[in-house]
N, C-alpha and C positions, 0 to 999 in steps of 0.2 A: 945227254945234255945237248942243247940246240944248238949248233954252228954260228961262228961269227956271220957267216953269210944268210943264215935261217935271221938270224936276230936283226940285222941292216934290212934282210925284205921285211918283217913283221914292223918294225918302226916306219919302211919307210909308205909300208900300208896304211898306218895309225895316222900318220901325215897324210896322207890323198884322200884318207875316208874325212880328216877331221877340214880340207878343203873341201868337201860337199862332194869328192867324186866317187862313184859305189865303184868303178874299178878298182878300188884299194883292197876289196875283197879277197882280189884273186889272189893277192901276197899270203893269205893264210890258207892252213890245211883246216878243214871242219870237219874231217872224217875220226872216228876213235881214236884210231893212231896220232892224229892231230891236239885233238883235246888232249891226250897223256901228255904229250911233248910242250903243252903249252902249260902244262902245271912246272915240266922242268923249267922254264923261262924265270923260276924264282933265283937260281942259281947266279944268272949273271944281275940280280938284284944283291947279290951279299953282302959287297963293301956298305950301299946302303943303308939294309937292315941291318949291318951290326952299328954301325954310325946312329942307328938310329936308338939302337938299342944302350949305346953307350950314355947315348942324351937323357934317356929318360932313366938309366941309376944316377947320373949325377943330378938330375931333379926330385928323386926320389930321396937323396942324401942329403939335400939344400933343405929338403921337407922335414924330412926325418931322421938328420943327422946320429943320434942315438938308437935306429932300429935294429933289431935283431939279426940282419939281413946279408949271409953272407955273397960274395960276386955270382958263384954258381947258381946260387939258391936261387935268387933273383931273377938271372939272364933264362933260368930252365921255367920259372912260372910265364914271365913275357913270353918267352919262346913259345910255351904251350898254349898264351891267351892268342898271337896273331896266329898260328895254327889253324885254331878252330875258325878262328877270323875265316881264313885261306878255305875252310872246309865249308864252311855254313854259305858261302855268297856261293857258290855253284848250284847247289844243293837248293838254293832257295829260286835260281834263275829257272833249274828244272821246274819248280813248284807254279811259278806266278808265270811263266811264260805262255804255256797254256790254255791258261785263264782269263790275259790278256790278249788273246787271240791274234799274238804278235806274229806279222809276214815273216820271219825269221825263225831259226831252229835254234834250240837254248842251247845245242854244241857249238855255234857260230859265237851267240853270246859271252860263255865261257872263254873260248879260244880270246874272244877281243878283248874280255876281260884281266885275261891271267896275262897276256901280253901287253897291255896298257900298264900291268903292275909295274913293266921296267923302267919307263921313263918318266913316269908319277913317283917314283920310289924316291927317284935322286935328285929329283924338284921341290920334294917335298922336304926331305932329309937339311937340302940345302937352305930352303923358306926355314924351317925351326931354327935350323944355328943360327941364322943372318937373323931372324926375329930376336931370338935369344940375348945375339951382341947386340944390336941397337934396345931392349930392353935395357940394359944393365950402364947403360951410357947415363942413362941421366932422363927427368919426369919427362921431358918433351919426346927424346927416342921411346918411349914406351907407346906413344900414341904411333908413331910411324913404325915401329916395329908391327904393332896390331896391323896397320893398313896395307903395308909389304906382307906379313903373313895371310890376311884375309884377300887382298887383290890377288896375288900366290895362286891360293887354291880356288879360287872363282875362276881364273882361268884355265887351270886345269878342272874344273868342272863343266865347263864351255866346251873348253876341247872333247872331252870323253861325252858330253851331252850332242855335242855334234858327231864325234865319228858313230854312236848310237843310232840319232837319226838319220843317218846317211847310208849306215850300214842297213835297216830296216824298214825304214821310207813310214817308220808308225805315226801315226797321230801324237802331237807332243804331248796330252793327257796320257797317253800309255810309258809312255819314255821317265814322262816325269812318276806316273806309280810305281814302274819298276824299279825306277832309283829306291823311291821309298819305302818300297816293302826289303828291299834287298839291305838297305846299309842301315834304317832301321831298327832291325834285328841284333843286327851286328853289331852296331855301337852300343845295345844296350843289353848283350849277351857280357859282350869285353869290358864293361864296366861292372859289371854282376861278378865276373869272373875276378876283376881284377881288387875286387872289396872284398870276396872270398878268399882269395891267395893273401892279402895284407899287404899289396900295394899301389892301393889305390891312389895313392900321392903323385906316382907317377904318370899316373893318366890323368890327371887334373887340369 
């Protein structure tokens, strides 16, 4: 598991790359040893993903009040859809990196990738509830719930769009297909999977 101090340098890298400076680089390890370690970087995502996890049976139950679905049963198919999530985006970085003949090593990508999860995790966790409550306030919080969730994640797309091109110096045409081959996939594996498992309600 990666030390408090491995985790404070990896963030405080993700901040110098996502101000445009490529010294932010040298906060990570891109050697094998590096990449393994930066898959453990899920670990101090927990409180997160279970928060997160929590959200989406109670949305599953708002839905589907009457399904068959008992807590374990549940939290063990999500747990199995972000998994493959967590497996397939490395997997697919190896694949299209190559191919977009990016200045960068797809063990670099991964590393920035799997470490970007920890401070995306709990911005994002936090956007869905704070979406969530101002939804459930009344017709007009529904609209400002939307634009606090959608503003939310644009700018964490901004962010990780910039420590990308910072970190890599690519052409924004390469930056922007890597996104889209990579998530993609992904979003339309985890939806496949999550209609498969029977609870697709939750991913809605």
């Amino acid at each position: 598991m990666p030390s408090r101090s491995e985790v404070a340098r990896s963030l405080k890298g993700l901040w110098v790359l996502g101000a445009g400076d490529q010294d932010g680089m040298q906060a990570f390890d891109i050697s094998i040893a590096g990449v393994g370690r930066s898959f453990l970087a899920i670990v101090w995502s927990l409180p997160a993903i279970i928060a997160y996890f929590i959200f989406l049976r109670l949305e599953f139950l708002t839905d589907m009040p009457d399904a068959d679905q008992g807590s374990v049963d549940f939290y063990a198919k999500v747990g199995a859809i972000e998994a493959v999530a967590l497996i397939l985006t490395p997997l697919l970085i190896c694949l299209f990196v190559p191919l977009l003949r990016m200045n960068i090593s797809a063990s670099a990508l991964i590393v920035l990738t799997n470490w970007f999860l920890v401070p995306s995790s709990y911005v994002s966790v936090a956007l869905i509830y704070l979406a969530s409550i101002l939804d459930r306030a009344g017709n007009l919080s529904s609209i400002i719930s939307l634009v606090v969730l959608a503003g939310g994640f644009l700018l964490l797309a901004a962010w990780f769009w910039t420590v990308l091109r910072t970190a890599s110096g690519a052409h924004v045409w390469k930056i922007f297909c890597l996104l889209v081959l990579t998530i993609a996939p992904q979003s339309l594996i985890s939806t496949a999977l999550a209609s498969f498992l029977g609870i697709s309600p939750a991913y809605e």
